[in-house]
Backbone as a ProteinNet text record, in pm:
[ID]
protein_1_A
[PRIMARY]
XXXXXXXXXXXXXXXXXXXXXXXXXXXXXXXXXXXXXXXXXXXXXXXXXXXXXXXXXXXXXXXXXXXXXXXXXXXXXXXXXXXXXXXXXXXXXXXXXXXXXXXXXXXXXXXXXXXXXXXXXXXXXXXXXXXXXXXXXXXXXXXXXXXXXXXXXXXXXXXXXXXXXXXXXXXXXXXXXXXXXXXXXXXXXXXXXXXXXXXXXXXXXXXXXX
[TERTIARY]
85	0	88.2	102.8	182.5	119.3	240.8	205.3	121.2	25.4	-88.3	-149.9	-174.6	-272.7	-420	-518.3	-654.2	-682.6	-708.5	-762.2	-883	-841.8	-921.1	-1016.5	-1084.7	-1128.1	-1245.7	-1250.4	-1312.1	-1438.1	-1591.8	-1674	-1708.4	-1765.8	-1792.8	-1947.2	-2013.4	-2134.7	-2114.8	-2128.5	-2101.8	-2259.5	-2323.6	-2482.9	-2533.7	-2609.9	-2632.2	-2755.3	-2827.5	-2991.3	-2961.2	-3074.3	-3099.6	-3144.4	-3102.9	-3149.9	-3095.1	-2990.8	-3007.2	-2929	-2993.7	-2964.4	-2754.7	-2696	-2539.9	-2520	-2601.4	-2597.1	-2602.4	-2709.3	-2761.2	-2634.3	-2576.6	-2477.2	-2331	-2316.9	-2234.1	-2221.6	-2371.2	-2407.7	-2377.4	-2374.2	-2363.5	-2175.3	-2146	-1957.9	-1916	-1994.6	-1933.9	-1965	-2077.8	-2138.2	-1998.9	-1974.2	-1894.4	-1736.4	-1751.1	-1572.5	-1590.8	-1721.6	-1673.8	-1682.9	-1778.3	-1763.2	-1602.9	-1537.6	-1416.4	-1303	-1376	-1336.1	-1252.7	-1288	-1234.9	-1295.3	-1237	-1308.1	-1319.2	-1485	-1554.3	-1582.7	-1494.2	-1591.9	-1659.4	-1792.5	-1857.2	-1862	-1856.1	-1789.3	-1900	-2070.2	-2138	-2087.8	-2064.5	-1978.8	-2077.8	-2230.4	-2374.1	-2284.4	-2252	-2228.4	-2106.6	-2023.1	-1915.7	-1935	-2087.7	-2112.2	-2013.5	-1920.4	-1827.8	-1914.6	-1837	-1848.4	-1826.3	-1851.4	-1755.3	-1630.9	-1533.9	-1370	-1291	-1242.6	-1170.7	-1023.8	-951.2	-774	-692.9	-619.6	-508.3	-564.9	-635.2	-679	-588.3	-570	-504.5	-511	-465.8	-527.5	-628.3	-634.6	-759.2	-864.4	-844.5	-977.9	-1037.6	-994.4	-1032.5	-1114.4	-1242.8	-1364.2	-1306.7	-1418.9	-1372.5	-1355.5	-1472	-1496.1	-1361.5	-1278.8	-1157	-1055.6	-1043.4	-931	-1045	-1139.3	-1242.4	-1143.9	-1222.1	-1158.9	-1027.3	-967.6	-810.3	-760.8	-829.2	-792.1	-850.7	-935.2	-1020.7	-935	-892	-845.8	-704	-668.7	-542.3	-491.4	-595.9	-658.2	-725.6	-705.3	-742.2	-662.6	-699.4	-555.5	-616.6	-781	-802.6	-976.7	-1021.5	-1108.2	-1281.2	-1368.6	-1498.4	-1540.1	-1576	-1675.4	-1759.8	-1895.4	-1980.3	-2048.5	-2066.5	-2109.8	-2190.6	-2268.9	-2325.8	-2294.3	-2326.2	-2222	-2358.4	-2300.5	-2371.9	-2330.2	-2453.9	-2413.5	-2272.7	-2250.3	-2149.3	-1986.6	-2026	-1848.7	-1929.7	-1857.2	-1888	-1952	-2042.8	-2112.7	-2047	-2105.7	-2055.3	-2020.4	-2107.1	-2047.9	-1932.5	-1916.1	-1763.5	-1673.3	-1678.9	-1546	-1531	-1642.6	-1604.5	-1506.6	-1557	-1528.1	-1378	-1336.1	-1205.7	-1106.4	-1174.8	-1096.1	-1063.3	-1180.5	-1121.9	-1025.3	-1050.2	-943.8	-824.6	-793.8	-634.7	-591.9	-676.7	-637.3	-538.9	-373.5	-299.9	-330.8	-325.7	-353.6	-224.3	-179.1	-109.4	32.3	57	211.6	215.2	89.7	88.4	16.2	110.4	99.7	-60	-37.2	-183.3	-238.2	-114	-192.3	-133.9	-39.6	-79.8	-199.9	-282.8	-367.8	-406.7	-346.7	-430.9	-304.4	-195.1	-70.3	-107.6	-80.7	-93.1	-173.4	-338.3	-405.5	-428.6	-578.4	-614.1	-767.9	-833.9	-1017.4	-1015.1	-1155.8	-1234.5	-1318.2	-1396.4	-1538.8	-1639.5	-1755	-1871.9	-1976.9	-2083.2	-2160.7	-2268.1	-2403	-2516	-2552.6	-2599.6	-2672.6	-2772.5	-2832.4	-2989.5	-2912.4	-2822.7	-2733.5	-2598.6	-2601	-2445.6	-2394	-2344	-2278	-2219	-2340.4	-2320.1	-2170.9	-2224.7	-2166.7	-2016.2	-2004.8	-1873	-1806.2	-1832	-1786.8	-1771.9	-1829.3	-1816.5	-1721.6	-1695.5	-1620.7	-1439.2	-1429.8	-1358.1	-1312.2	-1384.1	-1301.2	-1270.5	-1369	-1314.9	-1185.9	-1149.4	-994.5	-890.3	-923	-843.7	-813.7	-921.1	-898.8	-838.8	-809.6	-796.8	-660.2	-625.1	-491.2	-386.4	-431.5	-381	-326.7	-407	-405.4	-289.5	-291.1	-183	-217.9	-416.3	-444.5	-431.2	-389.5	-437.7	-560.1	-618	-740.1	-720.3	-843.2	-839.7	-858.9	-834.7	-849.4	-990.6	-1099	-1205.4	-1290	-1369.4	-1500.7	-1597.5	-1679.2	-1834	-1933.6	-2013.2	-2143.4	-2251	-2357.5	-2485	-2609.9	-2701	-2779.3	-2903.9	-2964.5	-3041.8	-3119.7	-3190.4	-3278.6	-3207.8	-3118.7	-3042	-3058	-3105.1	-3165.8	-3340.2	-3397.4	-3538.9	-3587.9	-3657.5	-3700.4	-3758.8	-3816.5	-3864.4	-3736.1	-3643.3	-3539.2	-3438.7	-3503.1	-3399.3	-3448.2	-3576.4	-3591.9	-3550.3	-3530.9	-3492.4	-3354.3	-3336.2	-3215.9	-3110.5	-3169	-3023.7	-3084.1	-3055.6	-3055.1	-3121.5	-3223.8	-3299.4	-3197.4	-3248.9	-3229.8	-3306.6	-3403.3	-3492.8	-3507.8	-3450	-3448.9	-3341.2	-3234.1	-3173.6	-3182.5	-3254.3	-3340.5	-3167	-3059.7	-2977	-2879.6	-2909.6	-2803.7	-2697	-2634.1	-2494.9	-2413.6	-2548.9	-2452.9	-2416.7	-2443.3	-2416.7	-2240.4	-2247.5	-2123.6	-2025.2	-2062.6	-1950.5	-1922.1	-1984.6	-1959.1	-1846.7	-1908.8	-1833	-1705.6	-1641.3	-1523.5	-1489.3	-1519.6	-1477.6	-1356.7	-1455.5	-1422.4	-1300.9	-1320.5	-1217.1	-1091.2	-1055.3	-998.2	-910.4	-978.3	-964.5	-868.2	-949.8	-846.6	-739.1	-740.6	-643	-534	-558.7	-425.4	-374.3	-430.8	-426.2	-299.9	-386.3	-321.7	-140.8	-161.7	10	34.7	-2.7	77.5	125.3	37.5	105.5	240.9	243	381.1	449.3	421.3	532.6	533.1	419.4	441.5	351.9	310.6	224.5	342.6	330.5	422.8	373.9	405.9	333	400.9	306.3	385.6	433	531.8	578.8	459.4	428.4	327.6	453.9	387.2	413.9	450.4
-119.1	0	123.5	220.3	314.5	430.8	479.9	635.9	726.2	720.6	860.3	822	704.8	611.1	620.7	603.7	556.2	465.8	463.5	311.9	278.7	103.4	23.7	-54.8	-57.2	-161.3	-289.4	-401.5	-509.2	-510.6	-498.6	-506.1	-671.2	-756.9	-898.3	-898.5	-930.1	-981.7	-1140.2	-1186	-1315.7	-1389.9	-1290.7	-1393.1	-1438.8	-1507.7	-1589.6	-1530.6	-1464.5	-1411	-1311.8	-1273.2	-1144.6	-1042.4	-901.6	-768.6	-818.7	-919.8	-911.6	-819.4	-770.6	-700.1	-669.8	-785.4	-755.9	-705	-770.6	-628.9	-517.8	-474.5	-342.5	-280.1	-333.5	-295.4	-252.2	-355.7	-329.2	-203	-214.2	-56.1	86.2	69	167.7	217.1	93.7	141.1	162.8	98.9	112.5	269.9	322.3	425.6	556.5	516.4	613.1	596.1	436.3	472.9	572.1	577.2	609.2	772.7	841.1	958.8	1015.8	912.4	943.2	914.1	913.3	938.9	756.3	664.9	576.3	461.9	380.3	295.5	218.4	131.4	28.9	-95.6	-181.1	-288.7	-400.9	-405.7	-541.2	-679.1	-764.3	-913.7	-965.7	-1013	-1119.8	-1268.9	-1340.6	-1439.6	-1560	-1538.6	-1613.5	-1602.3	-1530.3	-1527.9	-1618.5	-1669	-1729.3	-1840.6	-1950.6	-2069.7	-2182.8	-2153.3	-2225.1	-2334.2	-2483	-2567.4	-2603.1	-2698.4	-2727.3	-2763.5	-2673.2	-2657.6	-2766.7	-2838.8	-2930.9	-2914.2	-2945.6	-2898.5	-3000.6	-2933.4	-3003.4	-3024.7	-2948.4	-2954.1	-2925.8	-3009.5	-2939.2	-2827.7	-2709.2	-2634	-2655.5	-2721.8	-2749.7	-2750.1	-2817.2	-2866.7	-2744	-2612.6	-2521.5	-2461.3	-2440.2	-2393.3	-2223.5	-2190.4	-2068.5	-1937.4	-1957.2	-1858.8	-1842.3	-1937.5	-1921.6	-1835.5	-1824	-1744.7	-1560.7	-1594.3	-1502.4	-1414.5	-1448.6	-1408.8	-1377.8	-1465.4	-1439.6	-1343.6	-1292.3	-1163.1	-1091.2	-1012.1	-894.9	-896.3	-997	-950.3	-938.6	-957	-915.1	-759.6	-711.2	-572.6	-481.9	-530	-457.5	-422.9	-298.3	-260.7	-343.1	-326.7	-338.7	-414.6	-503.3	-519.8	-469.7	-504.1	-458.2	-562.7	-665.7	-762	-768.5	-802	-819.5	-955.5	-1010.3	-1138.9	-1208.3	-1266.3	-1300.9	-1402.2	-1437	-1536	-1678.1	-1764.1	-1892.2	-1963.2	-1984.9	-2116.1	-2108.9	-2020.2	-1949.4	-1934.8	-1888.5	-1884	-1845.9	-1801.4	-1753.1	-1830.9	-1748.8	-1804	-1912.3	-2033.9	-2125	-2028.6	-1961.5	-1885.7	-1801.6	-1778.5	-1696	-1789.1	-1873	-1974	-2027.7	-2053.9	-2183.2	-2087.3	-1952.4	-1865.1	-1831.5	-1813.5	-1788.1	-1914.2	-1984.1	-2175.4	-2178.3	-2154.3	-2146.9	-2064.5	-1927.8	-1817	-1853.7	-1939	-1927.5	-2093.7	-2126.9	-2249.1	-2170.2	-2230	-2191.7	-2180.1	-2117.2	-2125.9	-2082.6	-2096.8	-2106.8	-2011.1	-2139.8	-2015.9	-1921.9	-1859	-1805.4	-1848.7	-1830.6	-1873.7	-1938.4	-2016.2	-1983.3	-1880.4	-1800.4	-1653.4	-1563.1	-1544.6	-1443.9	-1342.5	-1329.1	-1248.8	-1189.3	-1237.1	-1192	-1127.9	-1179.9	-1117.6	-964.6	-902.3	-765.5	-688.1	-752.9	-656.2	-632.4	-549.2	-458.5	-506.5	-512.7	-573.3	-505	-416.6	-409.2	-489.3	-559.7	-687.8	-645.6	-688.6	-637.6	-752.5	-730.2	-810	-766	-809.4	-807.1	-974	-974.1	-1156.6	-1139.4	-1182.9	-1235.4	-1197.8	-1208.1	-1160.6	-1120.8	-1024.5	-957.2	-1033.1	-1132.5	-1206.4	-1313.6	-1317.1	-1468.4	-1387.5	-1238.8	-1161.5	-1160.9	-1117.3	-1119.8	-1247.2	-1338.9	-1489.6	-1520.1	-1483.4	-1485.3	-1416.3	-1314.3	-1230.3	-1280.5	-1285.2	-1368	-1467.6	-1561.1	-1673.8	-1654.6	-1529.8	-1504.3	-1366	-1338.5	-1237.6	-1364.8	-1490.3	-1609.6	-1634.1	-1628.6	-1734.4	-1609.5	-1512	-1381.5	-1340.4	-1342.4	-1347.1	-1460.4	-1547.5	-1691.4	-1688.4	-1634.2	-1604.1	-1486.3	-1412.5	-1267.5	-1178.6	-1158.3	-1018.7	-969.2	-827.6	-713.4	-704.3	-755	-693.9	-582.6	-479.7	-378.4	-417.6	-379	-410.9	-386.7	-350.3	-309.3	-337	-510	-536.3	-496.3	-449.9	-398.4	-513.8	-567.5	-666.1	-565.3	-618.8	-526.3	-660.7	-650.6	-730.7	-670	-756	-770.5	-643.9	-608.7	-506.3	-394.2	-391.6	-216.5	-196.3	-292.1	-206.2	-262.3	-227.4	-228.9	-319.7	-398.8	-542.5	-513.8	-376.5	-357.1	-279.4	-286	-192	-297	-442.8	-554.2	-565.7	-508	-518	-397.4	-281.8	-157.3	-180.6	-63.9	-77.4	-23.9	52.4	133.3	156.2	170.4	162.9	316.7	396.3	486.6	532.4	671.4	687.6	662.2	670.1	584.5	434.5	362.4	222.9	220.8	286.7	259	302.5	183.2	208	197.2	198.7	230.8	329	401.9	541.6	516.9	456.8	431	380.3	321	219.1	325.5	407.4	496.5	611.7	646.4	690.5	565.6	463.2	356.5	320.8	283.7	234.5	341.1	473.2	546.8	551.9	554.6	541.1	449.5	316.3	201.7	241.5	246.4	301.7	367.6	515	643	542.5	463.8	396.5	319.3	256.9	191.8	231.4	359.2	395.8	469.4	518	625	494.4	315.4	252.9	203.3	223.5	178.4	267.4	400.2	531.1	536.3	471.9	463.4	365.4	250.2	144.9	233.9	280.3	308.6	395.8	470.4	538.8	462.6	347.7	269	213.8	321.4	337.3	231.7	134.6	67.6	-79.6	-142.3	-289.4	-441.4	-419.1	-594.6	-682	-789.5	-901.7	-995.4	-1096	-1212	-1370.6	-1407.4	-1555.1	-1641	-1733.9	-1866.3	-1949.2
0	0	0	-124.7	-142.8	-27.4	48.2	124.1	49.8	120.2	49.9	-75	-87.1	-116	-91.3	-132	-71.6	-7.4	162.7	132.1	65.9	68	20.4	132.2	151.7	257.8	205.9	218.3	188.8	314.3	309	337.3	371.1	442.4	473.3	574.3	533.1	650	647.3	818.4	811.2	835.3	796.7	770.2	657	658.9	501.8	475.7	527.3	594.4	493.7	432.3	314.7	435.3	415.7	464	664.9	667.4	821.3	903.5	1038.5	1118.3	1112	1050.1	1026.1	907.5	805	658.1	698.7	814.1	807.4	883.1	1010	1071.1	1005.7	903.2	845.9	688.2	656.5	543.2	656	805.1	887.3	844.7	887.8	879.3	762.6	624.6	549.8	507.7	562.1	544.1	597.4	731.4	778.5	737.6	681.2	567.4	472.2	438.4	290.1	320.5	415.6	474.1	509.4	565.2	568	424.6	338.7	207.5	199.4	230.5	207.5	62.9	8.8	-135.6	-13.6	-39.5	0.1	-88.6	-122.1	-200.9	-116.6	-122.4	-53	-130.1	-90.9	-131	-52.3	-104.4	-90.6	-76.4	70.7	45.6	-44.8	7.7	-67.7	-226.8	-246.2	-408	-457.9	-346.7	-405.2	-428.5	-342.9	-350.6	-334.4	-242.4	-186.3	-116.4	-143	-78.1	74	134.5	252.4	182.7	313.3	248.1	258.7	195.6	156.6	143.8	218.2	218.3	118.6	74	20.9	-115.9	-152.3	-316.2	-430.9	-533.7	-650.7	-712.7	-772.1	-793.7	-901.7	-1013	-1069.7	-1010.4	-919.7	-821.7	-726.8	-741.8	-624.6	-668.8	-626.3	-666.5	-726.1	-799.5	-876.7	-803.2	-667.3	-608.3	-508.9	-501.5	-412.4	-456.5	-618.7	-651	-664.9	-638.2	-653.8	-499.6	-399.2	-243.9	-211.2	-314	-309.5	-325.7	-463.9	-583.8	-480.6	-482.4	-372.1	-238.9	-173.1	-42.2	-66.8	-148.3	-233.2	-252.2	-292.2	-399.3	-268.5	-156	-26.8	84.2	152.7	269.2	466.8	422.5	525.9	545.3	630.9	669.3	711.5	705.4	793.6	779	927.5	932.8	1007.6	983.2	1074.4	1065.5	1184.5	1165.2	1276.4	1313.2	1390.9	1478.1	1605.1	1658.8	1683.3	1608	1621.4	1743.9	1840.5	1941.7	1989.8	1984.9	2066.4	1964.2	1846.9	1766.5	1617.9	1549.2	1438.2	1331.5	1215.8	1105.6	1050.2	987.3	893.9	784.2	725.6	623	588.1	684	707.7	717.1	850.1	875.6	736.9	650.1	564.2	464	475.4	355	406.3	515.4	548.3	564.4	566.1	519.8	406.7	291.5	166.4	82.2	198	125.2	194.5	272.2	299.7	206.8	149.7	23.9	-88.6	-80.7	-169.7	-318.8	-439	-514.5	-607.6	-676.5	-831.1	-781.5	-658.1	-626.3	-485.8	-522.8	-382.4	-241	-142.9	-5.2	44.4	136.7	187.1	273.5	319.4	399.3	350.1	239.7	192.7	163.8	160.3	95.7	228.3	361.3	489.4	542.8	546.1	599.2	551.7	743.4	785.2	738.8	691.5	664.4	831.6	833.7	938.4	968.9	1034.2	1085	1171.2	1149.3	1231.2	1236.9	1356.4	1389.1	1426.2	1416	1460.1	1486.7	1540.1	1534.3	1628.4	1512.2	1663.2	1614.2	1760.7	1774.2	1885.3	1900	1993.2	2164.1	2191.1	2303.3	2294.5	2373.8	2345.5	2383.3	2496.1	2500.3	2397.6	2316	2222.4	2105.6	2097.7	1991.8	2044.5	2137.9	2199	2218.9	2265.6	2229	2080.4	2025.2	1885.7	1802.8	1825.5	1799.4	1889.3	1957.9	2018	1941.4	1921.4	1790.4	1691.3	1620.3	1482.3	1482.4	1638	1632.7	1668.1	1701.1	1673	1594.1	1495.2	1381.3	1284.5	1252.5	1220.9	1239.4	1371.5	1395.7	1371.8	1373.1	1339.8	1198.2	1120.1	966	964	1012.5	1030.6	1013.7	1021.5	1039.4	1160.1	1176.2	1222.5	1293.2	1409.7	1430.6	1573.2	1511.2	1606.4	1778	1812.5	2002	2048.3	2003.7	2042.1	1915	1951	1915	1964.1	1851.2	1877.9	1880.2	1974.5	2003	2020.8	1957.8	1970.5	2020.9	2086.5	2091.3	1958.3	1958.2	1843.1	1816.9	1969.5	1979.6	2006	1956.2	1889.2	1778.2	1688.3	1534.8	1539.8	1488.9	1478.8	1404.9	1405.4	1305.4	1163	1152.4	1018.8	979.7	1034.3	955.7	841.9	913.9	798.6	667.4	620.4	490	404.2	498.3	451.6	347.5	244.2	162.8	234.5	332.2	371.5	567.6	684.1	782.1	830.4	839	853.1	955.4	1020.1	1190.1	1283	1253.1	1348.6	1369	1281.8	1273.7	1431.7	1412.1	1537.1	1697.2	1749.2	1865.1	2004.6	1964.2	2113.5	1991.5	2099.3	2045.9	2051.3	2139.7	2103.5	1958.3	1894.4	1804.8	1682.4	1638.1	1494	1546.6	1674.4	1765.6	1802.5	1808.1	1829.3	1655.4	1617.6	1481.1	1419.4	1397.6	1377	1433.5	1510.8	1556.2	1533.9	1550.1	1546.5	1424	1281.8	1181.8	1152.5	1173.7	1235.6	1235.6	1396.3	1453.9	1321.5	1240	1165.5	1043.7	969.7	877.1	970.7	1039.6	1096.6	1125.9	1166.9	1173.4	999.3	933.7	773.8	722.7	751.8	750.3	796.2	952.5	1002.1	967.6	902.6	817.6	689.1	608.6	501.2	530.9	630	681.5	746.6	758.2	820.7	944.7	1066.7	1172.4	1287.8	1163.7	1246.1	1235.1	1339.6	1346.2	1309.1	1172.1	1123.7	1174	1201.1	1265.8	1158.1	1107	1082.1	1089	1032.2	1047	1099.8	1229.6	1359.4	1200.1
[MASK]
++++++++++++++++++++++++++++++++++++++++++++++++++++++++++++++++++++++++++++++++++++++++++++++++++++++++++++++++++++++++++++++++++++++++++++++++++++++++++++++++++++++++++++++++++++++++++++++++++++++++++++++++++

């Protein structure tokens, strides 16, 4: 990422659910990247139609949508995920989707494409707790890989966005029934490019992959 660059940031909802309460959470941040003048591309993982992940594949054999995930998180400086926490740990859809993106493909590494990017996490679920446990495994499984994640996950319980607000295209102000969440998000954010920002100067400290 050249100094004084744009970022880039890669958008992710880890629900499989059309219009759900983590789409909407996540149209919030992506809302306040792009306020902060940042490029947003969102990456439907529903769209990649990834299988259950299978290791040690030839590359012939690697579904199309893998070099799909590869390329994009490639072509990105930094993270936004939101995802919901299942039975206590993150979406199938995500894990499976972050299994398949660290599948080597035609030369390059299997974590390359994750080495020293940057995440911010998010999540609402039916209890904040579940979100935060959740969130929790996926800055495991995240760091493990060699991202960057920020020090401060956001958990929302369910009833901080409004139930008719999941069919909405875009997240009203009134849809959001706890005030906090449009002031946390926002920063979260902030937080976010401003460490992108001291990577591209250098000043942030990437770590080496175990």
């Amino acid at each position: 990422m050249p100094a004084g660059s744009r970022i880039a940031l890669l958008a992710l909802s880890g629900s499989a659910r059309s219009g759900s309460r983590n789409r909407r959470l996540l149209d919030l941040a992506i809302n306040a990247a792009v306020a902060i003048e940042a490029d947003v591309s969102v990456l439907d993982l529903r769209d990649l139609e990834l299988p259950v992940y299978v290791p040690g594949l030839e590359a012939s054999a690697v579904p199309q949508g893998v070099l799909v995930i590869r390329q994009i998180l490639c072509a990105h400086d930094g993270l936004l995920i939101c995802s919901p926490g299942y039975n206590g740990s993150v979406s199938v859809l995500l894990k499976n989707a972050l299994e398949w993106g660290s599948q080597p493909t035609f030369g390059t590494g299997s974590l390359a494409p994750f080495r020293d990017k940057i995440a911010a996490i998010m999540s609402v679920s039916e209890h904040v707790e579940s979100g935060e446990i959740a969130l929790q495994h996926l800055r495991t499984i995240l760091q493990r890989m060699g991202v960057i994640v920020m020090p401060d996950a956001l958990a929302f319980a369910d009833d901080a966005i409004a139930a008719d607000a999941i069919a909405a295209d875009a997240i009203a102000a009134d849809a959001i029934r706890d005030a906090s969440v449009v002031p946390r998000v926002q920063r979260q954010v902030r937080l976010l490019i401003e460490a992108l920002r001291a990577q591209q100067h250098g000043t942030v400290r990437t770590r080496p992959l175990r």
